[in-house]
TIFI-333220 format. One record per residue (C-alpha): x negated, y negated, z. Coordinates in nm, 4 decimals. Each point is the difference from the previous one (the first is absolute). Example, Ala and Ser with C-alpha at 12.3 -4.5 7.8 and 13.67 -1.06 7.14 Angstrom:
// TIFI-333220
VOSE      east     north        up
VOSE   -1.2300    0.4500    0.7800
VOSE   -0.1370   -0.3440   -0.0660
// end
This chain:
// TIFI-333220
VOSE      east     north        up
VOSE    0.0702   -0.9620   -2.4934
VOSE    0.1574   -0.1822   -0.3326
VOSE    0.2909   -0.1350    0.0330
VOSE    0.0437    0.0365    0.3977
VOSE   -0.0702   -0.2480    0.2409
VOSE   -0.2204    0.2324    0.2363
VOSE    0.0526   -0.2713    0.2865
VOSE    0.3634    0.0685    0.0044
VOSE   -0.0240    0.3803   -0.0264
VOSE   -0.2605   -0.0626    0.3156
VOSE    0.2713   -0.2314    0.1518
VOSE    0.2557    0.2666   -0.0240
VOSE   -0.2277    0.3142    0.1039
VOSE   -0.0704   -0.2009    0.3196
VOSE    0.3493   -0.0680    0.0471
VOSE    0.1144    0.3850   -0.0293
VOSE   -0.2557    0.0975    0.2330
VOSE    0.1263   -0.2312    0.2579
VOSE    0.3454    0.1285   -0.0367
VOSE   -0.1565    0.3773    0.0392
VOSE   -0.2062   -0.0872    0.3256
VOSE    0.2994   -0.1080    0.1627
VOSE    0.1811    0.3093   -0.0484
VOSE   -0.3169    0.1374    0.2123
VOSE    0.1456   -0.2718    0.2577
VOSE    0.3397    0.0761    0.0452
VOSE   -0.0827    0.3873   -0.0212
VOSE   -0.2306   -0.0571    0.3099
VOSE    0.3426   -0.0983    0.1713
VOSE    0.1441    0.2774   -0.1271
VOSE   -0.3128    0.2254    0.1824
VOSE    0.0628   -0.2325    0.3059
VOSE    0.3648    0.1050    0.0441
VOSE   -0.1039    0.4187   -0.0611
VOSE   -0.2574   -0.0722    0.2914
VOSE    0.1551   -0.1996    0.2537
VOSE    0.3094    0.0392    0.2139
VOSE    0.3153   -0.0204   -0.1743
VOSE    0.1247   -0.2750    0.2435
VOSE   -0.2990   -0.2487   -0.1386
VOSE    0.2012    0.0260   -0.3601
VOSE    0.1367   -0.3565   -0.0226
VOSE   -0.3289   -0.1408    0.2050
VOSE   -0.2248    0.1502   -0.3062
VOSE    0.1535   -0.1436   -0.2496
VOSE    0.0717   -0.3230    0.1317
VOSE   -0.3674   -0.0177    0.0621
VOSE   -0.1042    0.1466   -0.3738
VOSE    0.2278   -0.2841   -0.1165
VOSE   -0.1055   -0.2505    0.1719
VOSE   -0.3532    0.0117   -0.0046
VOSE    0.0454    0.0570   -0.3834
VOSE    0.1464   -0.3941    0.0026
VOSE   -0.2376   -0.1525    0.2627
VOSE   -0.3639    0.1907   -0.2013
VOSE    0.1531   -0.1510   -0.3300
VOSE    0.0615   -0.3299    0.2311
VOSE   -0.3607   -0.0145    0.1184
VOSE   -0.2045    0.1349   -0.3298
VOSE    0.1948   -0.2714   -0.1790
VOSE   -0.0978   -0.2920    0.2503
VOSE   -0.3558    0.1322    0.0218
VOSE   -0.0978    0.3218   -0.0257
VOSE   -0.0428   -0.0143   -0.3467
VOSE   -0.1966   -0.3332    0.0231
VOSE   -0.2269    0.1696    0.2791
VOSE   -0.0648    0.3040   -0.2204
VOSE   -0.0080   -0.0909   -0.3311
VOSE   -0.0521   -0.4273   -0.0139
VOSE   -0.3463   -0.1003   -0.0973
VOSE   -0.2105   -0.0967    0.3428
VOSE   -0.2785    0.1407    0.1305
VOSE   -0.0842    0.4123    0.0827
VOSE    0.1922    0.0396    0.2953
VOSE    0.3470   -0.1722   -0.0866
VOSE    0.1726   -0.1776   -0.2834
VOSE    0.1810   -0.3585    0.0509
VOSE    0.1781   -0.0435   -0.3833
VOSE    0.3467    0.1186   -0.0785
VOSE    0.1912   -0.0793    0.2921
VOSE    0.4042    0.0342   -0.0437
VOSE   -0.1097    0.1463   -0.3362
VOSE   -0.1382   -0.3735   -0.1213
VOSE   -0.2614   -0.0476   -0.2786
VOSE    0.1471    0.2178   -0.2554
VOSE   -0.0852    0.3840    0.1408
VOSE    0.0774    0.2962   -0.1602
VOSE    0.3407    0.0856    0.0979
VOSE   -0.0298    0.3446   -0.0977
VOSE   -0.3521    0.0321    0.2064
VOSE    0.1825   -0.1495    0.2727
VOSE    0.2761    0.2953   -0.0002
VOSE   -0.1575    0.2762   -0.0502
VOSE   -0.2537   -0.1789    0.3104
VOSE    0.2570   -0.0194    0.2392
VOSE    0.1736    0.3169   -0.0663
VOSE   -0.2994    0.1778    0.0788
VOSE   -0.0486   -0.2521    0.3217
VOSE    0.3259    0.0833    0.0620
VOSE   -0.0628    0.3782    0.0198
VOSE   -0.3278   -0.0325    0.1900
VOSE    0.2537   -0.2069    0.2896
VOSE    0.2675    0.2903    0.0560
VOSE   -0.2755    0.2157    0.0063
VOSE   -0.2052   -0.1112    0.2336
VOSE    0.2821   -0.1296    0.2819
VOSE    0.1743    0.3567   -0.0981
VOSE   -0.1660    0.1442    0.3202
VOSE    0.1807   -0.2238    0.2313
VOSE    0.3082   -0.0614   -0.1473
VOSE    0.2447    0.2022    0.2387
VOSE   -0.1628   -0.2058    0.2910
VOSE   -0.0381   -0.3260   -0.0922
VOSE    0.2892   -0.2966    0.0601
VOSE    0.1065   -0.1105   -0.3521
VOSE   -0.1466   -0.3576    0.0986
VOSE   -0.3617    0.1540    0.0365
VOSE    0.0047    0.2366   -0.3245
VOSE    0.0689   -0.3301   -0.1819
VOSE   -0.2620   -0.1911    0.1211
VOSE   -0.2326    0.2393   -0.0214
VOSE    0.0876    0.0564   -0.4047
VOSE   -0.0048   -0.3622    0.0029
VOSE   -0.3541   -0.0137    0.0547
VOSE   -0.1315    0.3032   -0.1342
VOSE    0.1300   -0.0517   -0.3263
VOSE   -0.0842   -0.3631    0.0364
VOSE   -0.3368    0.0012    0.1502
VOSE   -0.1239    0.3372    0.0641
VOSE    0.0322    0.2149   -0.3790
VOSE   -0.0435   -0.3293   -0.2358
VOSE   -0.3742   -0.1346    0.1512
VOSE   -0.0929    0.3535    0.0494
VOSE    0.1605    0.0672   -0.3791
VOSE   -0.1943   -0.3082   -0.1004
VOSE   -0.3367    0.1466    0.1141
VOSE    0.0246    0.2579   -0.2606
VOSE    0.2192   -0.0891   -0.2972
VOSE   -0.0813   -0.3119   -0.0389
VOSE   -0.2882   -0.1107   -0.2366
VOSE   -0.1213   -0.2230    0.3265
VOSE    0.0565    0.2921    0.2302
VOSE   -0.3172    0.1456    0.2183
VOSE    0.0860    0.3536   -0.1132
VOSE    0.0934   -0.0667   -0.3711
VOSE   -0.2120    0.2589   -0.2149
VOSE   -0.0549   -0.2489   -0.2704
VOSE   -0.1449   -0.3295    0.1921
VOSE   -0.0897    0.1209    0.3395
VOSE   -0.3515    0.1126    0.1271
VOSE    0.2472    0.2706    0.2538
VOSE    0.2285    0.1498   -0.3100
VOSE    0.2415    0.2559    0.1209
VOSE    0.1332    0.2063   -0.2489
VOSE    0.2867   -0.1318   -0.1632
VOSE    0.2790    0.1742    0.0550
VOSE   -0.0714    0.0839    0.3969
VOSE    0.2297   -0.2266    0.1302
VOSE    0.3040    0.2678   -0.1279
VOSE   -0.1374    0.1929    0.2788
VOSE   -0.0990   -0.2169    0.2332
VOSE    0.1545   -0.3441    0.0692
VOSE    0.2972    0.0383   -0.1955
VOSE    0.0142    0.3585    0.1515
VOSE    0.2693    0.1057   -0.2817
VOSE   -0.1510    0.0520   -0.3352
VOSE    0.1681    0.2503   -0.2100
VOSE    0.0783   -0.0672   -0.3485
VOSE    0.1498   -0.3182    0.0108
VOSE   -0.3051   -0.1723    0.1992
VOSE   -0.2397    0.1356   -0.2384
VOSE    0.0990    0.0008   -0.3257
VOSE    0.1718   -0.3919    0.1083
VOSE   -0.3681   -0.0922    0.0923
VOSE   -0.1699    0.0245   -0.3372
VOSE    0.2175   -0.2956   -0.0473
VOSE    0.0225    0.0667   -0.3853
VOSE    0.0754    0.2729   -0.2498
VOSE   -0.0253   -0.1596   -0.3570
VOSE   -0.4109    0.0822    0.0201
VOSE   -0.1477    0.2767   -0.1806
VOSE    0.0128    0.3213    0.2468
VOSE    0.2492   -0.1581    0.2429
VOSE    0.2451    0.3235   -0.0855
VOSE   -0.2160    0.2287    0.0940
VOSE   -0.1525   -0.1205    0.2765
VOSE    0.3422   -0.0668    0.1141
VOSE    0.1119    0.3870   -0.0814
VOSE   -0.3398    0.0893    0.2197
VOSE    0.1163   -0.1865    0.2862
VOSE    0.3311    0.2130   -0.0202
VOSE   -0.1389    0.3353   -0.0644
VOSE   -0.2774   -0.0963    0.2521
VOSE    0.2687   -0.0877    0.3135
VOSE    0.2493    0.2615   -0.0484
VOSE   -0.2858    0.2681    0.0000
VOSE   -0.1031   -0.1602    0.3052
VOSE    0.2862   -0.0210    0.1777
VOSE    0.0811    0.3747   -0.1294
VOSE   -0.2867    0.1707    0.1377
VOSE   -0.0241   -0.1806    0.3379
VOSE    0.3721    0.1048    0.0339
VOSE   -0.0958    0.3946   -0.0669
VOSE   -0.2986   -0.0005    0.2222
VOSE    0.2286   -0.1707    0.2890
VOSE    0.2288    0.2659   -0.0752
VOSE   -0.2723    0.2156    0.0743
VOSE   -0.1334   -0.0945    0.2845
VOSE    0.3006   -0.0852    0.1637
VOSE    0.0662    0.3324   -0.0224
VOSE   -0.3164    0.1139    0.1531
VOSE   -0.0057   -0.1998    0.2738
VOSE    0.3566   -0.0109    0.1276
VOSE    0.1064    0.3538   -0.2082
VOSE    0.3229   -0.1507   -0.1437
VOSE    0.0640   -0.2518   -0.2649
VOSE    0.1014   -0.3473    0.0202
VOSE    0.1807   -0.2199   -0.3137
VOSE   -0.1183   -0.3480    0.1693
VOSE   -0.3501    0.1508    0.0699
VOSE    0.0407    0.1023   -0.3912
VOSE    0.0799   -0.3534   -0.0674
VOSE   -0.2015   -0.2214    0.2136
VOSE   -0.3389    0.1607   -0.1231
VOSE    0.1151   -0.0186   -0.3962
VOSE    0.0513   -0.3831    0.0674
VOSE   -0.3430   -0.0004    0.2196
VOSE   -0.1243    0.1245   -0.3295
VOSE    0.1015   -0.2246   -0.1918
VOSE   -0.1074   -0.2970    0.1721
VOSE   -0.3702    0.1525    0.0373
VOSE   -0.0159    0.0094   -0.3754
VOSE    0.1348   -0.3049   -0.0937
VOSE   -0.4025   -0.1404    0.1127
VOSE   -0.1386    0.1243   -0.3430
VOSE    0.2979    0.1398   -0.1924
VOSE   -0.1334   -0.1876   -0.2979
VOSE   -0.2993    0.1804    0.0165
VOSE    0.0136    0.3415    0.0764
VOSE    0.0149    0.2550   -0.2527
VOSE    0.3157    0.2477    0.1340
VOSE   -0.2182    0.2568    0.1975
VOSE   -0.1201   -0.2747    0.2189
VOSE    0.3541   -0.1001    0.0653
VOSE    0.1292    0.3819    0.1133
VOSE   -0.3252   -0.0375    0.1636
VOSE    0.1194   -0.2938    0.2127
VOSE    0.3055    0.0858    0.0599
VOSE   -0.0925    0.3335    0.1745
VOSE   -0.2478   -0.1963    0.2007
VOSE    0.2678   -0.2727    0.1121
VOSE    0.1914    0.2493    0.2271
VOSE   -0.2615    0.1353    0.1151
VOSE   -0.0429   -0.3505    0.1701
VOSE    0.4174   -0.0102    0.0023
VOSE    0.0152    0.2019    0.2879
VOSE   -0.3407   -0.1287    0.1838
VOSE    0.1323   -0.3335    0.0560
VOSE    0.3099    0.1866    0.1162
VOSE   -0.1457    0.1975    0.2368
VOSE   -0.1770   -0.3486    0.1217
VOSE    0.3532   -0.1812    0.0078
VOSE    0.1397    0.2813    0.1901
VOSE   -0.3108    0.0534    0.2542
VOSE   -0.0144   -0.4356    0.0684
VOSE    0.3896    0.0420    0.0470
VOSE    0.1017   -0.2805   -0.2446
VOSE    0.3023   -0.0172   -0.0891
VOSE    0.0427   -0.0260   -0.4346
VOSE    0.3642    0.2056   -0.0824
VOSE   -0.1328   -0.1170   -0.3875
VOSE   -0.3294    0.1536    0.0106
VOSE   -0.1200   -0.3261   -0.1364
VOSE   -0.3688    0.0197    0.1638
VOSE   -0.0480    0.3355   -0.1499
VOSE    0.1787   -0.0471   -0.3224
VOSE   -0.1280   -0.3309   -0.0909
VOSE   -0.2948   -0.1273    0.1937
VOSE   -0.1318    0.3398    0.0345
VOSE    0.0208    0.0698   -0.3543
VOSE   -0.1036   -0.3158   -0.0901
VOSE   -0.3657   -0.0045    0.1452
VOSE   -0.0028    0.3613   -0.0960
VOSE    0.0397   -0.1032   -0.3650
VOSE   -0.2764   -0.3262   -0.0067
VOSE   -0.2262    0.2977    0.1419
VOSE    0.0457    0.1907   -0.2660
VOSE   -0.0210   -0.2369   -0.2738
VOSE   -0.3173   -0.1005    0.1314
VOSE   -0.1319    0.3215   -0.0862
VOSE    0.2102    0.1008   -0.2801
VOSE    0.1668   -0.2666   -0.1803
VOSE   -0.1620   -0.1631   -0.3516
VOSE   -0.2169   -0.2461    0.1652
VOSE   -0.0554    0.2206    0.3407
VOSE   -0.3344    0.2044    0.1536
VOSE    0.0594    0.2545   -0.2240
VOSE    0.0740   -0.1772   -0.2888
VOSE   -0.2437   -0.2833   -0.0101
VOSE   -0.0126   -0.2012    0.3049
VOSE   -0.1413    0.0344    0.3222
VOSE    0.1577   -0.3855    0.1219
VOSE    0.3684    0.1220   -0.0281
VOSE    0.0088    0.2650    0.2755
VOSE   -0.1282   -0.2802    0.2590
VOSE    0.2077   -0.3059   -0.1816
VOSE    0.3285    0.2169    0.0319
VOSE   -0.0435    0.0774    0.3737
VOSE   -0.0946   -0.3979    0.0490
VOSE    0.2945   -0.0238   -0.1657
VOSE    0.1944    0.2012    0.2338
VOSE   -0.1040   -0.1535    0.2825
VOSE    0.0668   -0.3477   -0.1049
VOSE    0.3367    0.0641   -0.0742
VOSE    0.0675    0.1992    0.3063
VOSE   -0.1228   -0.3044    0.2016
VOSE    0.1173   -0.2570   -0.1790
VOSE    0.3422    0.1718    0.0502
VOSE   -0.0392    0.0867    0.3622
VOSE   -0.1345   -0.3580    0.0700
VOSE    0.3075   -0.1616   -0.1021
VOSE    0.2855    0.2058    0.0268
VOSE   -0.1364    0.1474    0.4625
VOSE    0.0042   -0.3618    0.0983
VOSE    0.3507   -0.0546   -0.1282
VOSE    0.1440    0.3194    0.1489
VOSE   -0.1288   -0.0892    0.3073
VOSE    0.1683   -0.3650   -0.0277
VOSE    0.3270    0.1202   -0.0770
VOSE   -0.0576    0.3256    0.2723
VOSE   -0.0198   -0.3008    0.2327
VOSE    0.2854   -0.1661   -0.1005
VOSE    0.1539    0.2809   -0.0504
VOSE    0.1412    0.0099   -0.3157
VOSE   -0.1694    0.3019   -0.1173
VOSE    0.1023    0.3362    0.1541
VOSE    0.3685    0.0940    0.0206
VOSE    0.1285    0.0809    0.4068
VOSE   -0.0560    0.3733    0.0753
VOSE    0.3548    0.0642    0.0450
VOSE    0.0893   -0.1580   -0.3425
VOSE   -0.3469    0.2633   -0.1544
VOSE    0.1847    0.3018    0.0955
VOSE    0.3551   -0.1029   -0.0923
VOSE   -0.0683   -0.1339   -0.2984
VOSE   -0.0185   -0.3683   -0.1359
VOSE    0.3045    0.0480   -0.2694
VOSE    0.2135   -0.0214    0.3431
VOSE   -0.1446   -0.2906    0.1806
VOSE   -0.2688   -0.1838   -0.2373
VOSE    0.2925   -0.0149   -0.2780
VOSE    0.2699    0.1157    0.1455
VOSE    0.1052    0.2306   -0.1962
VOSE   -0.0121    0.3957    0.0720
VOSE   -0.1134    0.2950   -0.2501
VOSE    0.3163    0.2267    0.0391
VOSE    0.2243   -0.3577   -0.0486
VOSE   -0.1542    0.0377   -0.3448
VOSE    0.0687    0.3100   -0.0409
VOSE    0.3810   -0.0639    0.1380
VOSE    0.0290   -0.2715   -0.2226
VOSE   -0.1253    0.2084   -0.3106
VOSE    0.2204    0.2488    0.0709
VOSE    0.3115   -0.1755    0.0720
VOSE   -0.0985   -0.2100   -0.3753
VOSE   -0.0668    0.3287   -0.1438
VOSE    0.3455    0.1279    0.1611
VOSE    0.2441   -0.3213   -0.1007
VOSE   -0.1590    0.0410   -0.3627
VOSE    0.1383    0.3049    0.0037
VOSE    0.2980   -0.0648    0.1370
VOSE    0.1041   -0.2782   -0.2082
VOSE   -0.1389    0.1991   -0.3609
VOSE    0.2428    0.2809    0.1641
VOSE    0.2713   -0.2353    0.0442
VOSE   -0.0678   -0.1917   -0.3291
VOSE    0.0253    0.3463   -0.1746
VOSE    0.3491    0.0845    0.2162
VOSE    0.1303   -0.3221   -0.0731
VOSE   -0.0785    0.0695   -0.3783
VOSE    0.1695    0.3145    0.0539
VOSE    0.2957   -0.1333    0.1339
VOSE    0.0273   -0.2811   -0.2752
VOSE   -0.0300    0.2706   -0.2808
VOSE    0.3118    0.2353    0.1970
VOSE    0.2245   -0.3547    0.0642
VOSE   -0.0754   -0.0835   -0.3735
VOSE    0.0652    0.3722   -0.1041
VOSE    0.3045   -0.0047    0.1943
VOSE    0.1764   -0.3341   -0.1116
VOSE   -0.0896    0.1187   -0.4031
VOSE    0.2237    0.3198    0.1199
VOSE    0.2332   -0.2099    0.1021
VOSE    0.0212   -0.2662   -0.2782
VOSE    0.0278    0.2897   -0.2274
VOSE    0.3117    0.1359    0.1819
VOSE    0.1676   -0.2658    0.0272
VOSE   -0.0484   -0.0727   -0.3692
VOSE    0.0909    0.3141   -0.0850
VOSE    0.3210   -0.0502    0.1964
VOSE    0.0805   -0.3055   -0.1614
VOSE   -0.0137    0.1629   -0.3112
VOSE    0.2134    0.2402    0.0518
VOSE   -0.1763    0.3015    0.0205
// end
């Protein structure tokens, strides 16, 4: 490009995405508080909040060194507190999508959890957990990076997988660039490529909600357009647009398996994260083993088996770390909320503060607003009449004095 500096229009592409993939963030919240019980309102978003300071917190002390710092394939050990001169802009749009991948995750247990226990546990997923298991695959080093490993995953998988929350943002954000020739397009395909995903998985849950429980259901209707969405985001820079109806229709298909499984093992997941996410997620390696650019179908045999290796590193890596510490802090009890607080809500006792006090409060701000605009406008009245009536009387008593 003549007369741009393509770094800086890469610098500031990066940048934008970050700002757009936490939007996906603080919608999830928004989800979180349509999904839960209304006395949890003040609990979720102290929790969205906070975790939001304490992933940027721990990616900046050294997650980003452990995922992106030159070391060795399984972790990197350059960058700490942002030293050495990183890319700032890499760095962002990193821990944004860390950042995303942490709500996510803990969103399963956030109406039982004690606030002390969320944090730690953000604290060292976002710390530990998504930047080494990040690092395996991004990174130039990594074990699963498609251009020096001997195990490469397809590229974009980890949308679907570890970060669990592609969409647009994660996608296009990953290229990393879009000064190159073809960068706009690609970047258009990715679109086209996730909202037909997400579209037809959507319909077809429509669908079969409706033949299996004969009525219709809006958050079935949206929980298996956002399943679809995170199946595609495995090879949305590959598929052609068929593919991507394709996947979608296949992704709730596998929507409501894993919800049937949920339901039948009793677990207890108000944000339909396993099915959503994790579901959807090993759904969409699956298929981009088959499907995708580089998959069976498309050239090579490998990426069907490297994906699912894939997959089950992750899943262990995560499992490994993240089961011993809920057991420490079950012991110590710092991790589950008291019963009695579970049922009445953790606005009242965890913060205390109570749902309908907001809505008290609200009201009685929304009433005194009134009040005083209605008195502001009386008092304005008033002035006008006192100032009509002393002119009135002025002019009488001038015309008095003149004799008239």
């Amino acid at each position: 490009m003549e007369g741009v500096d393509a770094g800086a229009v890469n610098d500031f592409f990066l940048i934008i995405c970050g700002i757009w993939v936490m939007f996906f963030k603080f919608g999830f919240t928004f989800v979180e508080l349509g999904k839960t019980s209304g006395s949890n309102t003040a609990n979720i978003i102290f929790k969205n909040l906070a975790d939001t300071f304490i992933t940027l917190m721990a990616y900046w002390l050294h997650g980003y060194a452990f995922a992106f710092g030159e070391g060795s394939g399984f972790i990197g050990s350059k960058y700490f507190l942002t030293l050495g001169s990183p890319n700032l802009c890499h760095f962002f749009f990193n821990y944004a999508r860390c950042a995303v991948a942490t709500t996510v995750a803990l969103g399963a247990v956030i109406e039982r959890t004690e606030p002390i226990g969320y944090l730690i546990s953000s604290y060292v997923f976002a710390g530990f957990v998504y930047p080494i298991a990040s690092h395996w695959v991004w990174d130039v080093h990594g074990f699963f990076n498609p251009l020096q490993s001997k195990l490469p995953v397809q590229l974009a998988a980890l949308g679907a997988s570890m970060q669990m929350m592609g969409f647009i943002g994660f996608i296009i954000g990953a290229r990393y660039q879009i000064t190159a020739p073809g960068e706009g397009q690609l970047a258009a395909l990715c679109v086209l490529n996730i909202l037909l995903a997400g579209a037809s998985s959507g319909l077809y849950g429509l669908i079969l909600q409706r033949l299996l429980k004969s009525y219709y259901d809006v958050d079935c209707f949206i929980n298996t357009t956002i399943a679809g969405m995170v199946t595609v985001c495995a090879g949305a820079n590959s598929y052609i647009p068929g593919i991507s109806v394709m996947c979608g229709a296949t992704s709730s298909f596998f929507y409501f398996i894993m919800e049937w499984l949920v339901l039948r093992n009793k677990i207890d997941d108000p944000l339909h994260v396993i099915s959503i996410y994790l579901g959807s997620g090993v759904w969409g390696l699956i298929f981009a083993g088959f499907f995708s650019a580089q998959g069976t179908l498309g050239g090579t045999d490998k990426i069907i088996g490297n994906n699912l290796l894939a997959v089950v590193v992750l899943f262990s890596w995560t499992v490994a770390i993240m089961h011993p510490l809920f057991y420490v802090m079950k012991y110590v009890k710092v991790l589950r909320i008291p019963r009695f607080m579970e049922k009445q809500g953790k606005c009242t006792e965890g913060h205390r503060v109570h749902t309908q006090m907001y809505k008290r409060l609200v009201h009685a701000l929304l009433t005194g607003v009134v009040a005083v605009v209605k008195n502001l406008n009386n008092v304005s009245i008033m002035c006008i009449e006192r100032e009509r009536k002393i002119r009135e009387r002025l002019c009488i008593c001038k015309f008095k004095k003149n004799g008239r």
